[in-house]
C-alpha positions as CSV (number, residue, x, y, z in Angstrom):
1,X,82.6,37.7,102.9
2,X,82.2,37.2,99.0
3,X,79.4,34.7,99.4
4,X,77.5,37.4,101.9
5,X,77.7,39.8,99.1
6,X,76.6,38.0,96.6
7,X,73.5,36.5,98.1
8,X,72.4,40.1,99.0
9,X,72.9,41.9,95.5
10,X,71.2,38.5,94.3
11,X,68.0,38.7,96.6
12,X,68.0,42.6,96.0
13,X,68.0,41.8,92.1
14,X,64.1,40.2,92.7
15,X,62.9,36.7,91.9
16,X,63.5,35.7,87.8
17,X,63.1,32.2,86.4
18,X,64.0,31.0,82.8
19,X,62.7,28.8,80.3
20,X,63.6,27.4,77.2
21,X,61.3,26.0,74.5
22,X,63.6,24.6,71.3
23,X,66.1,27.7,70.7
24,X,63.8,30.1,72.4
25,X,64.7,31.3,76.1
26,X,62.0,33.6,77.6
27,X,63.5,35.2,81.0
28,X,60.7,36.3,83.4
29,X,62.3,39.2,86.4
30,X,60.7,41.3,89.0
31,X,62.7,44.2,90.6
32,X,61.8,43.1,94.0
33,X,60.5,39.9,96.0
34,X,58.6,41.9,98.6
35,X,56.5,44.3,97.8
36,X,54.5,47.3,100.0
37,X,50.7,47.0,99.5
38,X,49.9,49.0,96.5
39,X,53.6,49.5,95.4
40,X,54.1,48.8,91.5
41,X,55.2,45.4,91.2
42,X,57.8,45.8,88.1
43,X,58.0,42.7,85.3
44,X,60.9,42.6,83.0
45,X,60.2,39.8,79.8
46,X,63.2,39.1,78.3
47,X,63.1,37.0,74.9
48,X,66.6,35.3,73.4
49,X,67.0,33.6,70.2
50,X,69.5,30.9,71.1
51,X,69.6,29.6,67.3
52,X,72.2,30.2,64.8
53,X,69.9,31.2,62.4
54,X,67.1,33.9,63.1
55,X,63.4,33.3,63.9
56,X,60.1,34.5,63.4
57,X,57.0,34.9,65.2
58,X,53.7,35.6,64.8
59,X,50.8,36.9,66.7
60,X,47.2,37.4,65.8
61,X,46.4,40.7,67.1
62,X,49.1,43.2,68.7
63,X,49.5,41.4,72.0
64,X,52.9,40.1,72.2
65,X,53.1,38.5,75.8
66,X,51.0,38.5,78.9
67,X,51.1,37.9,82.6
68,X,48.8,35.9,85.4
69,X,49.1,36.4,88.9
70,X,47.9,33.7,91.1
71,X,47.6,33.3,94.8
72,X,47.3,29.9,96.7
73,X,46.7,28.3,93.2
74,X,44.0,31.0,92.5
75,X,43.4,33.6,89.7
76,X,44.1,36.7,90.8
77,X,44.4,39.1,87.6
78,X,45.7,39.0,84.0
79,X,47.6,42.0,83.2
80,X,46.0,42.1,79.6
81,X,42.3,42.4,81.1
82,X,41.0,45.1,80.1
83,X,43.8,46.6,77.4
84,X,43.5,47.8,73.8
85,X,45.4,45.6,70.9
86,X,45.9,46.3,67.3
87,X,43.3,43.4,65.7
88,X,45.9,42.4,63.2
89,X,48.6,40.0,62.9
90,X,51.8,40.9,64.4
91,X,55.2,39.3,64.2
92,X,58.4,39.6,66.0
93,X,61.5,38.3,64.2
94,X,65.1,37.6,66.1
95,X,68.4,36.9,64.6
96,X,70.6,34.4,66.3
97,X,71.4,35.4,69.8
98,X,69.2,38.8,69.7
99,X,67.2,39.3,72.4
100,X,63.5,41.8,72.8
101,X,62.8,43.2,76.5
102,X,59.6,44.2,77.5
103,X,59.0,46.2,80.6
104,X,55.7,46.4,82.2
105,X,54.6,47.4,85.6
106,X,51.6,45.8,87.6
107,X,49.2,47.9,90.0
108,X,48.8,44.8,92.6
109,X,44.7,45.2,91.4
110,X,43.0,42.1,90.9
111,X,40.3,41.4,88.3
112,X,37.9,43.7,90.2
113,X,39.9,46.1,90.1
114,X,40.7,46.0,93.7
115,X,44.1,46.1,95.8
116,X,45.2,42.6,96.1
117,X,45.6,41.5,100.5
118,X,48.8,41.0,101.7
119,X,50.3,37.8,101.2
120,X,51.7,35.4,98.3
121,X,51.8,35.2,94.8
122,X,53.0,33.8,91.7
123,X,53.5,35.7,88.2
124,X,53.5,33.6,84.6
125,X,54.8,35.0,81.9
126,X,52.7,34.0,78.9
127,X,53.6,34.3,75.1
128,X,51.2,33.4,72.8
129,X,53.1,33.5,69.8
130,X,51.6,31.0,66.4
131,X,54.4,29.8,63.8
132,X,57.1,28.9,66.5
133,X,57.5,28.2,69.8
134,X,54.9,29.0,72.5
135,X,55.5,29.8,76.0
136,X,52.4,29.6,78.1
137,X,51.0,28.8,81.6
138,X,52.0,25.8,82.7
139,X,55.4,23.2,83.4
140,X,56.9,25.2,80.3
141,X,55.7,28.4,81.5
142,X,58.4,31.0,84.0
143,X,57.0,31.7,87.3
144,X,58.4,33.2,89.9
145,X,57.1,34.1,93.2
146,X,56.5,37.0,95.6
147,X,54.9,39.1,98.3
148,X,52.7,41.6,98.9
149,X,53.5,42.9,102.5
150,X,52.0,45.7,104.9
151,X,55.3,46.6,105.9
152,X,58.6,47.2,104.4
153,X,60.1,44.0,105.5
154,X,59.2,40.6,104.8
155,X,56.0,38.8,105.6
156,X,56.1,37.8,109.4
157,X,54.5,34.1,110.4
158,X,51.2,34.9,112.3
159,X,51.7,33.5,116.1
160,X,48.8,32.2,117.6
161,X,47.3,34.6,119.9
162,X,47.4,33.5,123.3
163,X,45.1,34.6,126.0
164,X,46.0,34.0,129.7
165,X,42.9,34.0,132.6
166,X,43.7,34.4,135.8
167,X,42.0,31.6,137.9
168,X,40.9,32.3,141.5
């Protein structure tokens, strides 16, 4: 009975996937794994200092992270696409085991501008920091995946449709 509980408040927590570069772990979460076609898909970027001593980063305009979304291996949209940044350097500093949380939401458009099909996708968190460690796209990178769906529930397998002709 414990086990049952805990796998559903785990899957209703939504997919998250860490990474850790040197003393830098960045924490990628979505709310959800399945997602209604145009619902908000809702990213949480979480940034801990693992270090015992405090560390600094910088940025060279105002943009502090970033996120992909890619489908079958395919771009799909980069959340920054289309944003305003301060054009100036930007830093970020964290004392030992301090964390920064960013919260963003995603409108399931692609690069277009246009709702996104049903189906599967992957998010990468991307932080483009200079003067310590970088997390970008890539083995390094989090990801975690999800699902746009027409429904409520979660994406069914499409069956074959079978046609039957009556022979006479």
């Amino acid at each position: 009975m414990v086990l049952v509980s805990l796998l559903t408040s785990t899957a209703m927590a939504g997919p998250a996937r860490s990474t850790q570069t040197g003393a830098v772990q960045v924490d990628l979460r979505l709310n959800k794994a399945i997602y209604g076609l145009g619902e908000p898909v809702e990213i949480t970027l979480t940034l801990v200092n693992r270090a015992s001593e405090g560390i600094t980063f910088q940025f060279n305009t105002g943009q502090m992270y970033d996120f992909i979304v890619l489908s079958e291996d395919r771009f799909v949209c980069q959340w920054s696409h289309g944003r305003a940044f301060t054009q100036a350097l930007t830093t970020l500093a964290l004392k030992p085991n301090e964390s920064k949380v960013f919260r963003e939401q995603w409108d399931q458009r692609d690069a277009k501008g246009q709702q996104v099909p049903v189906g599967e996708y992957e998010m990468i968190a991307v932080f483009p920091a200079r003067g310590g460690p970088s997390v970008r796209p890539g083995p390094d990178g989090p990801r975690v995946r999800f699902s746009v769906s027409s429904g409520s529930g979660p994406l069914k397998p499409q069956l074959p449709s079978v046609s039957s002709r009556s022979t006479t």
